[in-house]
N, CA and C atoms of all chains as a GROMACS GRO file, in nm:
protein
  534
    1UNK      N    1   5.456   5.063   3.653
    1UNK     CA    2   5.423   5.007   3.523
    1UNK      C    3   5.550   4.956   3.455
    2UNK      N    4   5.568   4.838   3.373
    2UNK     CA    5   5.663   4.794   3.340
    2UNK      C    6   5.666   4.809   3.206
    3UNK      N    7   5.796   4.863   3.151
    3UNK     CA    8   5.798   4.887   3.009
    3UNK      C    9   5.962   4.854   2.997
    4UNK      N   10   5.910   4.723   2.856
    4UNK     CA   11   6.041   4.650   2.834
    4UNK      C   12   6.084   4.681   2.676
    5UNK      N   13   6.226   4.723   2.655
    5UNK     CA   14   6.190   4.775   2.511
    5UNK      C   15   6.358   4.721   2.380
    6UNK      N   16   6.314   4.711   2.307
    6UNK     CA   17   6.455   4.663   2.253
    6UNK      C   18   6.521   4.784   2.201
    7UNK      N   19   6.650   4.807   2.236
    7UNK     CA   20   6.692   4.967   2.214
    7UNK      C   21   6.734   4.990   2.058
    8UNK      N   22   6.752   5.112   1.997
    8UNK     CA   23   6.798   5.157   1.875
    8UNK      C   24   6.916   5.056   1.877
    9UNK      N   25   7.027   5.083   1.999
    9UNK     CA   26   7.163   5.016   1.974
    9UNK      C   27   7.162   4.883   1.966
   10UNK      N   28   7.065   4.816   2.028
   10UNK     CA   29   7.027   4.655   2.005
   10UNK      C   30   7.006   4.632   1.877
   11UNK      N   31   6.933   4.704   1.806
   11UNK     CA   32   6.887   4.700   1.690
   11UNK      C   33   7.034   4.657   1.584
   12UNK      N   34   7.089   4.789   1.578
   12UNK     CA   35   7.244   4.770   1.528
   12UNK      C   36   7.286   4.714   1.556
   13UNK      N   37   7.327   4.590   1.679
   13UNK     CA   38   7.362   4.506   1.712
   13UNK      C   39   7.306   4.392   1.672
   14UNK      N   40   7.188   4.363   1.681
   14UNK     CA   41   7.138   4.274   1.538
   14UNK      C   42   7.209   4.235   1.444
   15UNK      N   43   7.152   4.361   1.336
   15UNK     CA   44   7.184   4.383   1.234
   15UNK      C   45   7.341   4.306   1.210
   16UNK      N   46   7.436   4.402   1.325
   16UNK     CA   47   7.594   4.327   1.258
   16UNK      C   48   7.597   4.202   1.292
   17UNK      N   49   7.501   4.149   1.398
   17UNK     CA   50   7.570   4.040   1.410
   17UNK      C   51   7.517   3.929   1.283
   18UNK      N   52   7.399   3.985   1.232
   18UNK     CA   53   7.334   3.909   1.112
   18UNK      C   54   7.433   3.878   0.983
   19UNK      N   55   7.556   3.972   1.017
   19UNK     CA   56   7.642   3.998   0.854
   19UNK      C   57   7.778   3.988   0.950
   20UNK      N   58   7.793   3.945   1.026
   20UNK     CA   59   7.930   3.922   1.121
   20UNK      C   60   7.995   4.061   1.137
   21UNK      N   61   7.930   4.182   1.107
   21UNK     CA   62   8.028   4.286   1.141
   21UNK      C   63   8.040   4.263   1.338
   22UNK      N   64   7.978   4.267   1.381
   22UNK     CA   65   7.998   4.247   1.528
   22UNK      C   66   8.007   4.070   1.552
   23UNK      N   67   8.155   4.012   1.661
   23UNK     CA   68   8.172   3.922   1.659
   23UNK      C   69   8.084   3.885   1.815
   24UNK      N   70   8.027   4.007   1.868
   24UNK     CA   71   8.014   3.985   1.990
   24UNK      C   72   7.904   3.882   2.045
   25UNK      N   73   7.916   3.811   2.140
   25UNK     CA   74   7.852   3.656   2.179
   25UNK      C   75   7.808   3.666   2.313
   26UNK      N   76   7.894   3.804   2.411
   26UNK     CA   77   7.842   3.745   2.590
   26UNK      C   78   7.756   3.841   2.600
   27UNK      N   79   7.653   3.792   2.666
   27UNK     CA   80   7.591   3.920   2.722
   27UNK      C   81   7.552   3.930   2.913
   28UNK      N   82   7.500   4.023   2.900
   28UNK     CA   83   7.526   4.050   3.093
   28UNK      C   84   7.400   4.123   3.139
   29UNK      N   85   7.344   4.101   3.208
   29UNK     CA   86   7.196   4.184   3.288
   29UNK      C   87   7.272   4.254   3.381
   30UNK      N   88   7.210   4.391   3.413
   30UNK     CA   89   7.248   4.468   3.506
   30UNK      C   90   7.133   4.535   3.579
   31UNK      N   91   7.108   4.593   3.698
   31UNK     CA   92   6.985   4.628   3.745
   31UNK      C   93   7.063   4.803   3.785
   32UNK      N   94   6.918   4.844   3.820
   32UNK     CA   95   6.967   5.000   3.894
   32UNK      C   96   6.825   5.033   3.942
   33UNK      N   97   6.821   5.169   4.040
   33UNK     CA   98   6.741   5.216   4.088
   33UNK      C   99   6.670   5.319   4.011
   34UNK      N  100   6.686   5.317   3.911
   34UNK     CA  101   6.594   5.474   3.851
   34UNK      C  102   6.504   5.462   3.761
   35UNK      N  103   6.455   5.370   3.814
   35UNK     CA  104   6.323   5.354   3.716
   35UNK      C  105   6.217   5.448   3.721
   36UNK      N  106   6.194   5.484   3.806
   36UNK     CA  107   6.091   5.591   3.868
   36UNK      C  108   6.092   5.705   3.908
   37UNK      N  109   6.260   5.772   3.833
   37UNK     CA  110   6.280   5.889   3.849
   37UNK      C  111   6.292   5.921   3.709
   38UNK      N  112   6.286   6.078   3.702
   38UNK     CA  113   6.186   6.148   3.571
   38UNK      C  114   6.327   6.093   3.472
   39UNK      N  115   6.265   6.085   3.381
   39UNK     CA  116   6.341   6.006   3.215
   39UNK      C  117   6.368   5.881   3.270
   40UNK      N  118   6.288   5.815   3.393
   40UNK     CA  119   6.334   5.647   3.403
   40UNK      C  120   6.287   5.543   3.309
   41UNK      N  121   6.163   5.553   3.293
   41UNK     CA  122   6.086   5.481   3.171
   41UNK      C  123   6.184   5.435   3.073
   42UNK      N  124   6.173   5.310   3.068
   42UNK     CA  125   6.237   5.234   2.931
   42UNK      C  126   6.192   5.254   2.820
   43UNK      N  127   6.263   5.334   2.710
   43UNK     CA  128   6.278   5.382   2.544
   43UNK      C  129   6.339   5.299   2.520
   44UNK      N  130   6.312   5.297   2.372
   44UNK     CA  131   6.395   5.261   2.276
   44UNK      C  132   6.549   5.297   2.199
   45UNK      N  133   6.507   5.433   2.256
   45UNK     CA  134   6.665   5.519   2.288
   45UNK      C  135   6.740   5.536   2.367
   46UNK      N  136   6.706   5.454   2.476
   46UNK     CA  137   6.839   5.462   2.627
   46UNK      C  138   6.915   5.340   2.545
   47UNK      N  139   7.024   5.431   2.636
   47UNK     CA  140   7.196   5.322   2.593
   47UNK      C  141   7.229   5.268   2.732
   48UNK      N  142   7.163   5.275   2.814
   48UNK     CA  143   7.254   5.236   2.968
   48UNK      C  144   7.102   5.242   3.035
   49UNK      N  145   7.140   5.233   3.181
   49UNK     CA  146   7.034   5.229   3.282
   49UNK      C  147   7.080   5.382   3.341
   50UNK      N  148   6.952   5.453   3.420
   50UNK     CA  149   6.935   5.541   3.475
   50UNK      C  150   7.013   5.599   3.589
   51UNK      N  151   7.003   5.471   3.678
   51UNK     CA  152   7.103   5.491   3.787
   51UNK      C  153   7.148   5.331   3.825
   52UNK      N  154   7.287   5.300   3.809
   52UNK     CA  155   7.286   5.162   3.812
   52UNK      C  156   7.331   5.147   3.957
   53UNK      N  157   7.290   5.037   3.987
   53UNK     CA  158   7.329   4.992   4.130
   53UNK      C  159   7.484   4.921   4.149
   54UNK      N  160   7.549   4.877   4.267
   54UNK     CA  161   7.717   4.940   4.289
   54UNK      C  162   7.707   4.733   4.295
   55UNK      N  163   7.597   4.649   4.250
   55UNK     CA  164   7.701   4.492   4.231
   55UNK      C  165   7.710   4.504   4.104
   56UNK      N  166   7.813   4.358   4.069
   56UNK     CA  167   7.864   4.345   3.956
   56UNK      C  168   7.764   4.327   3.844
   57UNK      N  169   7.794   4.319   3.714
   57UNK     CA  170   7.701   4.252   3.614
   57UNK      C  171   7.690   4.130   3.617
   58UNK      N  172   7.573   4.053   3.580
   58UNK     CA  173   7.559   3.921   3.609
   58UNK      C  174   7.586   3.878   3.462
   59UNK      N  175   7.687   3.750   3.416
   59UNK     CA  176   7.631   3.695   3.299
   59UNK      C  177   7.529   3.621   3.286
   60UNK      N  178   7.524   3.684   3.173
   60UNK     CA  179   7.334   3.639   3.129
   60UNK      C  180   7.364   3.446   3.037
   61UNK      N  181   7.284   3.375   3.084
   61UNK     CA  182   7.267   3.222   2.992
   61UNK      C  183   7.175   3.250   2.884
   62UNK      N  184   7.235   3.232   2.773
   62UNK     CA  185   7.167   3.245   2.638
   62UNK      C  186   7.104   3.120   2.616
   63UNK      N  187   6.967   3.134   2.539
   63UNK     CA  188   6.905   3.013   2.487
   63UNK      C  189   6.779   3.055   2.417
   64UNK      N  190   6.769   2.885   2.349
   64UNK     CA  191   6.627   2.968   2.269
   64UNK      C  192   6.505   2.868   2.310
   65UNK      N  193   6.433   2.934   2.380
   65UNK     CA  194   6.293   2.833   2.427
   65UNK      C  195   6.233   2.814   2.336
   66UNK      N  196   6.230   2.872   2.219
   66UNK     CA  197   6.136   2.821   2.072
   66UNK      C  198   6.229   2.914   1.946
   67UNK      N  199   6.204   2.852   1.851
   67UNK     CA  200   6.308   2.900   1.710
   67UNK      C  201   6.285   3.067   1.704
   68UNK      N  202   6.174   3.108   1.728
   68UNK     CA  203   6.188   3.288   1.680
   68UNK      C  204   6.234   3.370   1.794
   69UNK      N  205   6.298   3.278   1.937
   69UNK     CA  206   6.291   3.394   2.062
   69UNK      C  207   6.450   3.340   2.121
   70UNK      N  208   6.514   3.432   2.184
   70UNK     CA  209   6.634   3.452   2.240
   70UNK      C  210   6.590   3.497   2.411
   71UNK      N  211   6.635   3.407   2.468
   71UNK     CA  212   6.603   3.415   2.619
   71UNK      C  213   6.768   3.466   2.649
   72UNK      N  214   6.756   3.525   2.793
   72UNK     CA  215   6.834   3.621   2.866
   72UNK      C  216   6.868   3.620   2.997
   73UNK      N  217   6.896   3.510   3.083
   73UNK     CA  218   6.895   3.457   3.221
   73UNK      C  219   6.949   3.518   3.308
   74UNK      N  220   6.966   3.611   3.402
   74UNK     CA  221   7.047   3.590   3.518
   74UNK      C  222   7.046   3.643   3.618
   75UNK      N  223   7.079   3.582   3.727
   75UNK     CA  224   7.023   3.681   3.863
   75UNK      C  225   7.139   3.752   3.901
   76UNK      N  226   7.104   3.835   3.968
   76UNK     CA  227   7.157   3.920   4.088
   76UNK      C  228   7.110   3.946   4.237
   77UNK      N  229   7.258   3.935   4.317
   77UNK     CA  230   7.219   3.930   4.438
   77UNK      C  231   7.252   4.078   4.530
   78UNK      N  232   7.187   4.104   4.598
   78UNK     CA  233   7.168   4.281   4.668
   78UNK      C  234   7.323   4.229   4.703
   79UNK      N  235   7.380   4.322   4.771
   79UNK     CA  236   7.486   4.322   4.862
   79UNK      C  237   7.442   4.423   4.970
   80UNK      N  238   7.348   4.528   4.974
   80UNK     CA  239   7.263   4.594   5.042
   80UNK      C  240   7.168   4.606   5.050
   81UNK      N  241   7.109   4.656   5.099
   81UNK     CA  242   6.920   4.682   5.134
   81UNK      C  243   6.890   4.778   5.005
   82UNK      N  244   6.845   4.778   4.895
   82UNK     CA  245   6.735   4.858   4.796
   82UNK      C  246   6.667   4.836   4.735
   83UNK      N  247   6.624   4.958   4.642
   83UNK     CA  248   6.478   4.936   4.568
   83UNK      C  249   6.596   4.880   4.402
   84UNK      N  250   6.473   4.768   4.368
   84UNK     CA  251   6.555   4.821   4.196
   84UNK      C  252   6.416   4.848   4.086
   85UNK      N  253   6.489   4.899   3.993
   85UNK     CA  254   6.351   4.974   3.914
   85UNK      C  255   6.380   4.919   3.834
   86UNK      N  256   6.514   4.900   3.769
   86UNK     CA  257   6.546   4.877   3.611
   86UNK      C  258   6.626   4.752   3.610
   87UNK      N  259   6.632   4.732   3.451
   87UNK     CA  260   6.767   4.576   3.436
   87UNK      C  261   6.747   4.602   3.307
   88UNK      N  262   6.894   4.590   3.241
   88UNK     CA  263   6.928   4.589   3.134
   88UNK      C  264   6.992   4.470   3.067
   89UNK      N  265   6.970   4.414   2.974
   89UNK     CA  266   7.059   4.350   2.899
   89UNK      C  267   7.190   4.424   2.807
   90UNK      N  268   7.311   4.370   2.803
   90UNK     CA  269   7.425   4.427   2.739
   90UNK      C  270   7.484   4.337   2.674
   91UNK      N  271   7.548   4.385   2.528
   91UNK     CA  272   7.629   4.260   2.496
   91UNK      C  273   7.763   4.305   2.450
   92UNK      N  274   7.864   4.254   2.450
   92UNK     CA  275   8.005   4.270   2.455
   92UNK      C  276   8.058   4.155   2.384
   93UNK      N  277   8.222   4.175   2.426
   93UNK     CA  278   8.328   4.102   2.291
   93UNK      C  279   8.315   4.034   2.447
   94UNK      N  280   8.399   4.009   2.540
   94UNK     CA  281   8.465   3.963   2.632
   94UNK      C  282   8.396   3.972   2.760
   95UNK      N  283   8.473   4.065   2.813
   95UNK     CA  284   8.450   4.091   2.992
   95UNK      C  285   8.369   4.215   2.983
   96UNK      N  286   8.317   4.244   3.046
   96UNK     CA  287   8.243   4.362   3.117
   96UNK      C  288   8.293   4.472   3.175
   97UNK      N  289   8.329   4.523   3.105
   97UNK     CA  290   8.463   4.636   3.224
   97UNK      C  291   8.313   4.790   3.231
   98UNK      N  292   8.287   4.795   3.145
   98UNK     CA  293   8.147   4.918   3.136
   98UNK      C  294   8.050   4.940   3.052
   99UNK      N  295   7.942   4.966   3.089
   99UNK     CA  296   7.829   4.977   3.041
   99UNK      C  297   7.876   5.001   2.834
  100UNK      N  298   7.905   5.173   2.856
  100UNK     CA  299   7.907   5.248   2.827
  100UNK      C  300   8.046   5.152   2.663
  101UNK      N  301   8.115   5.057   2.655
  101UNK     CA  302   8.222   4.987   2.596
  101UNK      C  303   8.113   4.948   2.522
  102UNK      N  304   7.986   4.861   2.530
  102UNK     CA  305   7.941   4.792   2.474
  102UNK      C  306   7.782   4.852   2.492
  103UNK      N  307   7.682   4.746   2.424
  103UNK     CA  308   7.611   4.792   2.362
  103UNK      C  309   7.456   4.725   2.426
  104UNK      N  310   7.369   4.831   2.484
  104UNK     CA  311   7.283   4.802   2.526
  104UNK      C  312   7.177   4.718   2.396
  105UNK      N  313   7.116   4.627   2.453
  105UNK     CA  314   6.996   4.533   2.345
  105UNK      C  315   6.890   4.549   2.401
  106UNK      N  316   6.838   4.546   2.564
  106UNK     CA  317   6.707   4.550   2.622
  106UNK      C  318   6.730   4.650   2.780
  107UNK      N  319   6.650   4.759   2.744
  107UNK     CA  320   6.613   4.802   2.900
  107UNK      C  321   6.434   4.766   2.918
  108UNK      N  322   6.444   4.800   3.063
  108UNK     CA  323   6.309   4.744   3.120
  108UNK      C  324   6.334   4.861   3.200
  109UNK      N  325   6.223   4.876   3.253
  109UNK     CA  326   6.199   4.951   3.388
  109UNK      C  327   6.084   4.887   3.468
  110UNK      N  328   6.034   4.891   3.577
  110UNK     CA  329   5.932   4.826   3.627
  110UNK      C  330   5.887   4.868   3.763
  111UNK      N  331   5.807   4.863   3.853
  111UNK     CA  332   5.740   4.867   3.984
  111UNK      C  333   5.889   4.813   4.105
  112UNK      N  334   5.904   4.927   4.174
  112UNK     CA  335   6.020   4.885   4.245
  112UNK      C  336   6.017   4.812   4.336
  113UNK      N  337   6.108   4.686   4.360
  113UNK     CA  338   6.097   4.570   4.429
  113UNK      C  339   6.241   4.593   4.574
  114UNK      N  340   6.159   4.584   4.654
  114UNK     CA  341   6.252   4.656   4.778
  114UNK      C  342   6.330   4.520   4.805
  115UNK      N  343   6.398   4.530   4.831
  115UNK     CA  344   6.551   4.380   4.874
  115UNK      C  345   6.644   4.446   4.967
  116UNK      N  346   6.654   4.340   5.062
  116UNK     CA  347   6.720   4.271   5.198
  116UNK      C  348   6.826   4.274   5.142
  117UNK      N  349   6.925   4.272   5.245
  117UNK     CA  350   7.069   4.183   5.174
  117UNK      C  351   7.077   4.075   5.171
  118UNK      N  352   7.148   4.020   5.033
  118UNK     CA  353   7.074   3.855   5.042
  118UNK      C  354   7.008   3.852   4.942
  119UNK      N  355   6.917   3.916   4.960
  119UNK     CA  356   6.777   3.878   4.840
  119UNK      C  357   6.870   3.914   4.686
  120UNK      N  358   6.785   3.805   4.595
  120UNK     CA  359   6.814   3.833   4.491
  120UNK      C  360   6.675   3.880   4.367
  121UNK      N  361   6.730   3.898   4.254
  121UNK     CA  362   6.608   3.891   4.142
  121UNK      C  363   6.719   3.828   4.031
  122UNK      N  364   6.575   3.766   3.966
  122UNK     CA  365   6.637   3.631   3.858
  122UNK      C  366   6.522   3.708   3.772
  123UNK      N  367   6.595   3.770   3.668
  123UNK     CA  368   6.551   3.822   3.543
  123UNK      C  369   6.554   3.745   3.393
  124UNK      N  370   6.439   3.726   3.358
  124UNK     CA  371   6.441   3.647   3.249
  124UNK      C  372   6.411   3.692   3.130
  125UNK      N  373   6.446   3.747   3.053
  125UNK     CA  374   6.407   3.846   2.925
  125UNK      C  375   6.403   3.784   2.819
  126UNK      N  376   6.267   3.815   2.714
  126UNK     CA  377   6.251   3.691   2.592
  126UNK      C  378   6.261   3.765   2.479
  127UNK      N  379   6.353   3.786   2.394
  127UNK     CA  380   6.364   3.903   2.290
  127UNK      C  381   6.321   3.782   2.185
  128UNK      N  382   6.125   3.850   2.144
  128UNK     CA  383   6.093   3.712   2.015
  128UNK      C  384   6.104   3.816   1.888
  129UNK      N  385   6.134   3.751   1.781
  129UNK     CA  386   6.117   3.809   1.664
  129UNK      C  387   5.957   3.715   1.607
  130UNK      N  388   5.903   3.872   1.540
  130UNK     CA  389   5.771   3.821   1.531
  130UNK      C  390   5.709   3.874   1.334
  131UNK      N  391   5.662   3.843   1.245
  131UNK     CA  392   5.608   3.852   1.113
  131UNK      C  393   5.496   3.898   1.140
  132UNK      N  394   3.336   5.620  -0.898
  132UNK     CA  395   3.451   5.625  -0.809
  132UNK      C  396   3.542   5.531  -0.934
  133UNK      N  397   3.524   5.431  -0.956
  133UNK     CA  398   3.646   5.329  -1.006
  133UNK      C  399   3.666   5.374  -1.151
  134UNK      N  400   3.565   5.443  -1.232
  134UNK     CA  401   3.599   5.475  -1.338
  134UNK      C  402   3.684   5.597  -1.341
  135UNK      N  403   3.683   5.702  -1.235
  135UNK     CA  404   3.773   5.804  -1.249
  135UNK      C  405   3.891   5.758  -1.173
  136UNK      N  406   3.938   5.639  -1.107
  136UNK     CA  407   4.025   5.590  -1.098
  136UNK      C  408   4.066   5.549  -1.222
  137UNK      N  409   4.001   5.446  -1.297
  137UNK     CA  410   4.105   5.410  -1.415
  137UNK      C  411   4.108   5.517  -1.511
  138UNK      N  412   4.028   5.652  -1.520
  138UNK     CA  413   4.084   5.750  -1.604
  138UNK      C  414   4.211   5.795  -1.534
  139UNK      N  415   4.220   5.820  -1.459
  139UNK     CA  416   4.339   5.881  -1.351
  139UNK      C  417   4.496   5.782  -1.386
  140UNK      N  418   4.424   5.640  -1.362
  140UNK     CA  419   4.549   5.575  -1.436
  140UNK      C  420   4.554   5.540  -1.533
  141UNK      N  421   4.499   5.564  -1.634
  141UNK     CA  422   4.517   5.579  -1.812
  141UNK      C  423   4.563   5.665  -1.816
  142UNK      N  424   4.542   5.781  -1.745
  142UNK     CA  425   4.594   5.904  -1.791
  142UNK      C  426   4.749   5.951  -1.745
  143UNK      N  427   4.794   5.824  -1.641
  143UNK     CA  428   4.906   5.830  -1.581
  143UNK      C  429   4.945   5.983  -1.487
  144UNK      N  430   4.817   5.999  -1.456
  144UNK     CA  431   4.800   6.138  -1.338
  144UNK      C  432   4.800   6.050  -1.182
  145UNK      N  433   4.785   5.920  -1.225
  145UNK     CA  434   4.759   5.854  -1.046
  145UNK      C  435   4.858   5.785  -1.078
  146UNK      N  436   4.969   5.802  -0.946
  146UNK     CA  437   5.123   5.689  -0.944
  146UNK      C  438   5.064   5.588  -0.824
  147UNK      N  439   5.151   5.458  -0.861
  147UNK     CA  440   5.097   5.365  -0.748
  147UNK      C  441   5.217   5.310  -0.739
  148UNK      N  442   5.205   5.341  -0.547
  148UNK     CA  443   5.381   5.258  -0.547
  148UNK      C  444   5.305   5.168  -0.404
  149UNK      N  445   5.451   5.043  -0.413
  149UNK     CA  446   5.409   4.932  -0.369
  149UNK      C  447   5.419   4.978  -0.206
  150UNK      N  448   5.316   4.872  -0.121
  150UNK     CA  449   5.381   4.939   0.047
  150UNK      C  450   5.530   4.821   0.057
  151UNK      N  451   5.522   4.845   0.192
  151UNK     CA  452   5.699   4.765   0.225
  151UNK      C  453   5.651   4.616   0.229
  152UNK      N  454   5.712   4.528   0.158
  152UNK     CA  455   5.691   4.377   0.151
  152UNK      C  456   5.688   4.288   0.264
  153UNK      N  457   5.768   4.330   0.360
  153UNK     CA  458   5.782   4.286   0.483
  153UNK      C  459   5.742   4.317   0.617
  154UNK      N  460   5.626   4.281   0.680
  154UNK     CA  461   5.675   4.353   0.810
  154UNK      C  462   5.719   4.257   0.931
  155UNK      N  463   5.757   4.298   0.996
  155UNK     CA  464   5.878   4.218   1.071
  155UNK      C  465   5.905   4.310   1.197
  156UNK      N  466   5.874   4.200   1.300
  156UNK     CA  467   5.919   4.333   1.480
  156UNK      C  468   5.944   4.215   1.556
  157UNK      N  469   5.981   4.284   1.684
  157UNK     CA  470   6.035   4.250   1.786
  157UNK      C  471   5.966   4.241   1.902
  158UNK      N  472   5.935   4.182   2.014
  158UNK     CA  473   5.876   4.149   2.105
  158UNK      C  474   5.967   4.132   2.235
  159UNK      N  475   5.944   4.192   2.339
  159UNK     CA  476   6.039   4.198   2.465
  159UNK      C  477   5.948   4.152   2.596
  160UNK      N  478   5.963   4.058   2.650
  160UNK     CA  479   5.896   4.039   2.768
  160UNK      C  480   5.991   3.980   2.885
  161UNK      N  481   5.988   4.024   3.033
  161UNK     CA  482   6.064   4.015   3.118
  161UNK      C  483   5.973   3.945   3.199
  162UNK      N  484   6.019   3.844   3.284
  162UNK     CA  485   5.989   3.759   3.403
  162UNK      C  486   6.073   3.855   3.487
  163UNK      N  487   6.058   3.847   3.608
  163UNK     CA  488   6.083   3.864   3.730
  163UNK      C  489   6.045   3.787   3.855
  164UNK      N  490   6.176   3.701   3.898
  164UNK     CA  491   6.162   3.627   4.011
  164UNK      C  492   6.228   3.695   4.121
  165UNK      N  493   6.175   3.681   4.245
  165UNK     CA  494   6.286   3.774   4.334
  165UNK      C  495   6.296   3.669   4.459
  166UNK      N  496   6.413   3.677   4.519
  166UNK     CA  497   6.442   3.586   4.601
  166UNK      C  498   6.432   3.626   4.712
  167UNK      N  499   6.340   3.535   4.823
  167UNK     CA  500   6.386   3.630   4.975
  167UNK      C  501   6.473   3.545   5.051
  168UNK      N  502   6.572   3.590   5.127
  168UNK     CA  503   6.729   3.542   5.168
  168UNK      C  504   6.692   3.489   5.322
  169UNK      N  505   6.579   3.560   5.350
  169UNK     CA  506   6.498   3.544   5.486
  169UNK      C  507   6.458   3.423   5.542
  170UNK      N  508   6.330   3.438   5.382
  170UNK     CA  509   6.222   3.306   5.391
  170UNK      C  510   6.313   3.206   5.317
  171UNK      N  511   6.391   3.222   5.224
  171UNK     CA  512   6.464   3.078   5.154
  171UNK      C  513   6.378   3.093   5.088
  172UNK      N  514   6.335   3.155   5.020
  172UNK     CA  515   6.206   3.060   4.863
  172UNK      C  516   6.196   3.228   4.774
  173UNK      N  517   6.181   3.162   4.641
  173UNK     CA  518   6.160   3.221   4.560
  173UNK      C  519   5.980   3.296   4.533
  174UNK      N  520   5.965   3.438   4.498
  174UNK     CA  521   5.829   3.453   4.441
  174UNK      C  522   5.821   3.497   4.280
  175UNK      N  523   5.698   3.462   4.236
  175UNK     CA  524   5.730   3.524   4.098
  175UNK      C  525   5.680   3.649   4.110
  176UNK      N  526   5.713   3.762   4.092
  176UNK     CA  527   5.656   3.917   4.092
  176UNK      C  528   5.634   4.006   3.976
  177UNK      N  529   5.657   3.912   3.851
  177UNK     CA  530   5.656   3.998   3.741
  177UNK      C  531   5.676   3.929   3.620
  178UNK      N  532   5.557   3.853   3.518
  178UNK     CA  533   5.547   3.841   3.422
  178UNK      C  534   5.475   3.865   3.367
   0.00000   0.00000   0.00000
C-alpha cells in the first residue's frame, strides 16, 4: 500500500522558506528498502527513510505543472539487484553530504519493486497546495 | 430551541467564538516509473 505524506519538517521548511528564514533551493530524492519493515509506513513524522539504499541521491528537477503544485523529478539507477520500498524528497542549502544536515519535505513508502542492475525508478512527486 | 438560545445569549451565559477562517492543506501524490535495463523500456507501476 502506498502512503505518501508531507513531513512535520517539510512543513517548517515551508513555512521559512515563505519568510526567507531558510535560503534553501536544491532538493534530492532518495530511495531505501524499508518500507515494509515494522515503523516503514510513511508519517508525517519521519525525518529520513527507514533503511536507505548504498547509491547516491539523485537531484530532484523542480517545476510547477499548474500554479498550486510543486513537482519533484528524479531517477535513480540500482547499482545492484533490490527491492525498494521507500523515496524521499530532501531539501538543502548546497550539496548533499546527509540525510540527517537537511530537511526531509516528502516520504512515501510503497509496494516493493524488485530491480536488476541497471534498472532504474523515475519518481515523480506532486506536493499541491489545496483550499 | 432558538428562543432559549437567544435567552442564553441575552443573558451572555452562551459565548460564541469564531471557527479558523482558513482552511488550507497539502496534497502528496507520487508517480512511479521503473526502468527495465533488460527490456530497454520504461513501465508505469505506480500512480
Amino acid at each position: 500500500m502506498t502512503a505518501s505524506c508531507l513531513t512535520a519538517t517539510g512543513i517548517t521548511f515551508l513555512v521559512d522558506r515563505t519568510d526567507d528564514t531558510s535560503t534553501a533551493t536544491n532538493a534530492w530524492i532518495v530511495w531505501g528498502t524499508g518500507g515494509s519493515s515494522t515503523g516503514g509506513t510513511a508519517t508525517s513524522a519521519d525525518t529520513g527513510l527507514k533503511a536507505a539504499a548504498t547509491e547516491a541521491y539523485a537531484p530532484a528537477t523542480l517545476s510547477q505543472p499548474s500554479v498550486d503544485t510543486n513537482r519533484y523529478v528524479a531517477t535513480i539507477t540500482a547499482g545492484t539487484a533490490k527491492v525498494i520500498e521507500e523515496a524521499m524528497v530532501f531539501v538543502g542549502t548546497s550539496t548533499a553530504t546527509s540525510v540527517a544536515s537537511n530537511r526531509c519535505l516528502i516520504r512515501a513508502s510503497f509496494g516493493g519493486q524488485s530491480l536488476a542492475t541497471g534498472d532504474a525508478i523515475q519518481f515523480t512527486f506532486d506536493l499541491q497546495s489545496t483550499t | 430551541m432558538i428562543k432559549t438560545l437567544l435567552a442564553l445569549l441575552k443573558s451572555d451565559q452562551l459565548e460564541l467564538k469564531p471557527g479558523p477562517n482558513v482552511v488550507f492543506g497539502k496534497t502528496v501524490k507520487l508517480t512511479v516509473r521503473v526502468w527495465r535495463e533488460k527490456e530497454q523500456r520504461w513501465y508505469e507501476v505506480l500512480t
